[in-house]
N, C-alpha and C positions, 0 to 999 in steps of 0.2 A: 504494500500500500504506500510506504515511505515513496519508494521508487516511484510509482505511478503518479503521486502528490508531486515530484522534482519535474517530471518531465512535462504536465499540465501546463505548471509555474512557468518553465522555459519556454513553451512554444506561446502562453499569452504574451511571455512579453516582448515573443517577436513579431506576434501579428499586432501587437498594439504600438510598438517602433519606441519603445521608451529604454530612453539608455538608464545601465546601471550605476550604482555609484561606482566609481575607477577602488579599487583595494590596492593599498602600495604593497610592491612586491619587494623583496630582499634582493643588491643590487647582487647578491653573488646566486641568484636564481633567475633561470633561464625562464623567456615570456613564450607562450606556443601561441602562435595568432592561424586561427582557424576563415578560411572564406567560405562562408553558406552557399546555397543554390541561390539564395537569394539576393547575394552580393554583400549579404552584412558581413562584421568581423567581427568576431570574439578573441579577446586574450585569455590565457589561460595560465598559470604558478605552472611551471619546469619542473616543483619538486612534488607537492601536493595536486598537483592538476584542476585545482579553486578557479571558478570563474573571477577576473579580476575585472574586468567591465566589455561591452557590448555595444558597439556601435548605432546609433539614431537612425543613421539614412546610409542606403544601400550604396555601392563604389560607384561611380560611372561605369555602363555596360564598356566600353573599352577597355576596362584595366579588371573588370570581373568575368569577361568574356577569353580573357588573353593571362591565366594567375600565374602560370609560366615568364611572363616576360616583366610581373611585377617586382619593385623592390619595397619594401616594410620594414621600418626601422623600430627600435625595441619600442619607442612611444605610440605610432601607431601610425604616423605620418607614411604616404604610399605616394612613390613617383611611377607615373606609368607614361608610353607614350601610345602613343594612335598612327597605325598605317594603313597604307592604301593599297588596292590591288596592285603589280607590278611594281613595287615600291624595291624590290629586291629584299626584303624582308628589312631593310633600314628604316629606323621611325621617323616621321615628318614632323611629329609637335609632341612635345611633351609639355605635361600637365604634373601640380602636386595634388593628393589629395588629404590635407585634415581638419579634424572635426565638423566631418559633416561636409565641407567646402572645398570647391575644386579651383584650382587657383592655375591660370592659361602663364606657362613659362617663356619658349623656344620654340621654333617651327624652324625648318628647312628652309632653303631659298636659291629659288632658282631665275637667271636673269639670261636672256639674250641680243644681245645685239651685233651691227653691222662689224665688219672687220676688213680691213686689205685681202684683194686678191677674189674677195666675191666671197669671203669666207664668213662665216655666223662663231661669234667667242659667245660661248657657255660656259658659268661663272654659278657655280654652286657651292652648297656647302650643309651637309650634312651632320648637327653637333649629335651627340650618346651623351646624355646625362650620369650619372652615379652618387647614390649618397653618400655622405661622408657618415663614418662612424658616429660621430658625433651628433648626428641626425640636427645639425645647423647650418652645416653648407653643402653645396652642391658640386661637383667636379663634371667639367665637361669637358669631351676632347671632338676636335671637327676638323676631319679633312677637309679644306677649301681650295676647291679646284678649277682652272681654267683651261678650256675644249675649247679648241680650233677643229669647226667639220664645216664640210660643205657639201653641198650637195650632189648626189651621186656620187661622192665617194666616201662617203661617213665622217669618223673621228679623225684628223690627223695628227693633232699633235694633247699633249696633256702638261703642266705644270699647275705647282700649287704650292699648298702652304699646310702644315700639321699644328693644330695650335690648339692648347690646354689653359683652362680656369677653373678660379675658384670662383664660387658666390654663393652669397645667402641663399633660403627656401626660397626668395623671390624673384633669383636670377640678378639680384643686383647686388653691386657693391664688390666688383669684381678684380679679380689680382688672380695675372697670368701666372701658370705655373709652367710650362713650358713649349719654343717654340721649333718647330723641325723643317726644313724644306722641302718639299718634292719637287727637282730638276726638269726642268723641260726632257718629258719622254715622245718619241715617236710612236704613235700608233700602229704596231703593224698590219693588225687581221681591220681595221676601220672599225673597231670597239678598244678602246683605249683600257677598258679594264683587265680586258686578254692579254697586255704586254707592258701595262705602268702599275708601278707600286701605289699602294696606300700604306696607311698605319692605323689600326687598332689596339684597343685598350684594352685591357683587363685586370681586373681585382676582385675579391674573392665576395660571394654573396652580401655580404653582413654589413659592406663597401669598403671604401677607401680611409685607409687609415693614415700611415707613415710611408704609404709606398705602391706601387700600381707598376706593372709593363707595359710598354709598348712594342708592338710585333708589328715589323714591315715588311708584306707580303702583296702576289701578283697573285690575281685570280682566276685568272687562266682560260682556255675555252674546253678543257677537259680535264684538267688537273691544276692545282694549285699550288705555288713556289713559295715558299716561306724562308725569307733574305734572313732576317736577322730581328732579336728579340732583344729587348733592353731594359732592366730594372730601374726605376727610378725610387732614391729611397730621399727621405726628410730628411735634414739636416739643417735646423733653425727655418730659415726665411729660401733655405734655397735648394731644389731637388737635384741632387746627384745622380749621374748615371753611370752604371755597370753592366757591360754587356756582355751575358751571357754564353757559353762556351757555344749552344749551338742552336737555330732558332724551334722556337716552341710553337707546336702546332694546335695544341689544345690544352689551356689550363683546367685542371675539375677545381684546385684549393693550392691555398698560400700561408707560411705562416714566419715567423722570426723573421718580422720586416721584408719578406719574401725573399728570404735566404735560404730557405723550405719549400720546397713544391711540389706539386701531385702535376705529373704532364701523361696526354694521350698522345698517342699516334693513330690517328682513327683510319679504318680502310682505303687504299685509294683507287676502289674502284667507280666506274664512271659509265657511261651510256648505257645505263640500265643493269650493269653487273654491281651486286652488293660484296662480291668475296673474293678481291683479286691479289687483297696483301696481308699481312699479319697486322690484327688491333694487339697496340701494346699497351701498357698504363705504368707509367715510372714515378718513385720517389728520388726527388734529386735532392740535394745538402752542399752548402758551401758555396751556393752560389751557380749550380750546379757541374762543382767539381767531383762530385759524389753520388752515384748511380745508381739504384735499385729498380730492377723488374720484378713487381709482387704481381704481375696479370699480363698471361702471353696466351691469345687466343688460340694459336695453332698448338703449343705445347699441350695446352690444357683438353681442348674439344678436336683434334688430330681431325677437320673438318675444311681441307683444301679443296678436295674433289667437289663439292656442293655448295650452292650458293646462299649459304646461310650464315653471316657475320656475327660470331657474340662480341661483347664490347660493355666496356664500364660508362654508362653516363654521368655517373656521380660517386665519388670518391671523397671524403673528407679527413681530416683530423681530427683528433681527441685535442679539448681547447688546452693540454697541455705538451700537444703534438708528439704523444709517444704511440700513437694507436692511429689503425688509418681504418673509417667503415665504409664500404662500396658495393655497390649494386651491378651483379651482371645481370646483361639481358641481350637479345638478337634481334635483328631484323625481319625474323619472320612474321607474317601476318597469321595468324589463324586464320585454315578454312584453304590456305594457298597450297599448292603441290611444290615439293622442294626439290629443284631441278639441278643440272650440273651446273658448275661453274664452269666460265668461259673456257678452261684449258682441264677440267675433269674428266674423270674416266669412273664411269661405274663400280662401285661398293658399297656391297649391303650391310657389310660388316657397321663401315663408317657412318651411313645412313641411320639405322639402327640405332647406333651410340649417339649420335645427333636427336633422333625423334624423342629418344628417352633423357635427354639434358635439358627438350622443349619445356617437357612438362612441369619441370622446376622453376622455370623465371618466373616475374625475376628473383633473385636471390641475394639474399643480404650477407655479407661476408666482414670479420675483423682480424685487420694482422696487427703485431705486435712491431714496433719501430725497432732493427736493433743494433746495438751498441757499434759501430763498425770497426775493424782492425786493418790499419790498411798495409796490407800485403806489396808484396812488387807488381802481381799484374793491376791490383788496382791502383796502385802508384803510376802506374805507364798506362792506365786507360782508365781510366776514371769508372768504370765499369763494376760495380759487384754483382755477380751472379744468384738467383734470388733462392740458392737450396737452402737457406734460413729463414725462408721469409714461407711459412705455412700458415693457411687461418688458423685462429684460435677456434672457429666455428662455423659453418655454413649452414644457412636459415634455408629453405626453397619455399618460392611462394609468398618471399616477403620482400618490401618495397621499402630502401632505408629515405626516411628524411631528414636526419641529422642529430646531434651529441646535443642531450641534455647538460649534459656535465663530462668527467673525463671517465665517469665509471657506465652511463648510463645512457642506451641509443635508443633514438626514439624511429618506432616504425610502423609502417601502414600495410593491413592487410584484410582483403575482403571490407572494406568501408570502417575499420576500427583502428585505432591507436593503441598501439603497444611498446612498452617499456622493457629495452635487452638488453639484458647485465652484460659487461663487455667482454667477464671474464670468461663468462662461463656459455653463457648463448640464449641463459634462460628467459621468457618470456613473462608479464606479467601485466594485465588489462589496466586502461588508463580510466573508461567509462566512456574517454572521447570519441568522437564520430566524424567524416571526413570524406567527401563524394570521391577522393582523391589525393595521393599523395602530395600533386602539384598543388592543391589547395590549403597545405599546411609550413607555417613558417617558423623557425626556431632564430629569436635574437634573444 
């Protein structure tokens, strides 16, 4: 009856739209912010899982339609942005949203005008928002770029400019953080982004603290070149850069001012093949002078001949970064026939081994960080080989969303939240509820 009486209570008080009173939370406990069907948020206590207050009025359908591409800071503040079909999956405006209120930041901007020669200059500039830790400023970084094309023969030429800020929640009151050039490049294939570089940012969910990289890379007309990555760390008033031994193709997490890092190698296949190379997932250290392979697709699921790609999408740390929790999962669709790979050769053996690893994802896994000894090959290759590196536990069937603390991972399965001890693997129910993993946030 108790039960029945709490969940009454809860559903009136969200069709009636009345916020709770906010409960302060203890700052060394983690806030779970759940998104409803119906756009609202709730926070939730990390340790007790106590509702600590409930949002009035639902997100904007852009940023509750899209809870993948939002970011939610421990207080409740949510920056999201809005795109358009063909946009290339780049956002055009971003928006913050709190208490209740959406507040219009940044938008895109695209200009064209007359040029010599008969030729059209396009002049855009695309910024990526990021919160700051401290959920008071905002970090933005925007390729600004200028296109020379003309007609019937496309793009010809490209240069520009790489440029990073800070500013308040309101976009103003801003102080550059750093500026980079892009060189007048020639166009080869008449699409400029086939053979000119840009620059991307990254820094770890939770946002920007003392430090973020930037990765300069070509995107190619069938595969993607990745030049060179660069750390940029805080030092008073002015960001230093340290560039990286080799460039990084996909961050999952970052930690020790990003001297720590979780990096993919995601597959590189391309016109319709999903399994043409090996997905890897590394721990690097020292900047990354120090190398671990804790997730090698082909070692693990011996799955070359068929076009089925397993791969980590999420990988974290223990917030005392000795423990790392990660989700494998594959590219198969359910209901699809799983076919050769481009350069396969029939095996039932392998097939077989593949259909029955299906039925596990995704799957939650934790390895133990460990102490490293460095030897002479890893002295001369930076390289250590991961025969130390076993889970402590593999979940199937479950969907990691992230470390409550350094003992305790919080995870989603079948529509419920669940609490796994990290030593040991065990489960234990939260009461929370969850349409999806993607709809649950841990600051």
């Amino acid at each position: 009856m108790l039960q029945l009486f709490l969940l009454c209570a809860s559903a009136c008080s969200i069709l009636c739209a009345q916020p709770t009173r906010a409960t302060p939370v203890p700052p060394a406990h983690s806030v779970i912010w759940i998104l409803t069907a119906d756009g609202s948020l709730s926070a939730y206590d990390g340790t007790n899982f106590h509702l600590l207050k409930k949002s009035s009025s639902p997100l904007p359908p852009d940023a509750r339609q899209h809870p993948e591409s939002i970011s939610i800071s421990r207080t409740g503040i949510v920056l999201y942005a809005k795109q358009e079909p063909n946009s290339g999956g780049r956002p055009l405006h971003w928006y913050l949203w709190k208490n209740g209120q959406t507040y219009d930041l940044l938008a895109a901007s695209r200009e064209e005008r007359p040029a010599k020669g008969n030729s059209t200059l396009v002049t855009s500039a695309t910024p990526v928002a990021l919160l700051g830790t401290d959920a008071r400023h905002l970090f933005w970084f925007e390729n600004r770029l200028s296109v020379i094309q003309r007609e019937n023969e496309g793009e010809i030429s490209q240069s520009g400019e790489f440029r990073s800020w800070t500013s308040d929640l309101n976009a103003r009151n801003t102080r550059q953080v750093v500026s980079v050039a892009l060189p007048s490049c020639k166009c080869e294939t008449a699409v400029c982004e086939e053979t000119c570089p840009i620059i991307d940012a990254w820094a770890p969910d939770r946002g920007v603290s003392d430090f973020f990289f930037l990765t300069r890379w070509i995107q190619g007309q069938t595969s993607s070149d990745f030049l060179e990555t660069i750390l940029y760390r805080a030092a008073g008033a002015v960001w230093v850069p340290q560039k990286l031994p080799k460039p990084i193709y996909e961050f999952l997490d970052a930690a020790n001012g990003g001297n720590t890092y979780i990096a993919a190698v995601p597959d590189g296949g391309c016109c319709g093949w999903e399994n043409e190379s090996d997905d890897i997932t590394d721990l690097a250290r020292g900047g990354g002078g120090e190398q671990i392979t804790f997730f090698d697709e082909f070692a693990r699921f011996h799955n070359r001949d068929y076009d089925v790609s397993f791969f980590t999408p999420k990988a974290l740390f223990s917030p005392d970064a000795s423990q790392i929790a990660y989700s494998i999962t594959s590219t198969y669709r359910p209901g699809e026939q799983i076919r050769l790979a481009d350069q396969g050769r029939e095996n039932p053996r392998e097939l077989k081994q593949i259909q029955n690893a299906l039925t596990d994802l995704p799957r939650l896994e934790v390895v133990q960080i460990p102490k490293l000894q460095i030897r002479d090959d890893v002295a001369r290759t930076g390289i250590v080989q991961p025969t130390n590196l076993r889970p402590a536990f593999s979940l199937p069937n479950v969907e990691l969303i992230g470390w409550l603390d350094s003992r305790r991972v919080l995870a989603w399965q079948h529509g419920e939240l669940f609490v796994i001890n990290a030593s040991t693997g065990q489960s234990a129910p939260t009461g929370l509820k969850a349409e999806a993993a993607s709809r649950v946030f841990i600051r």
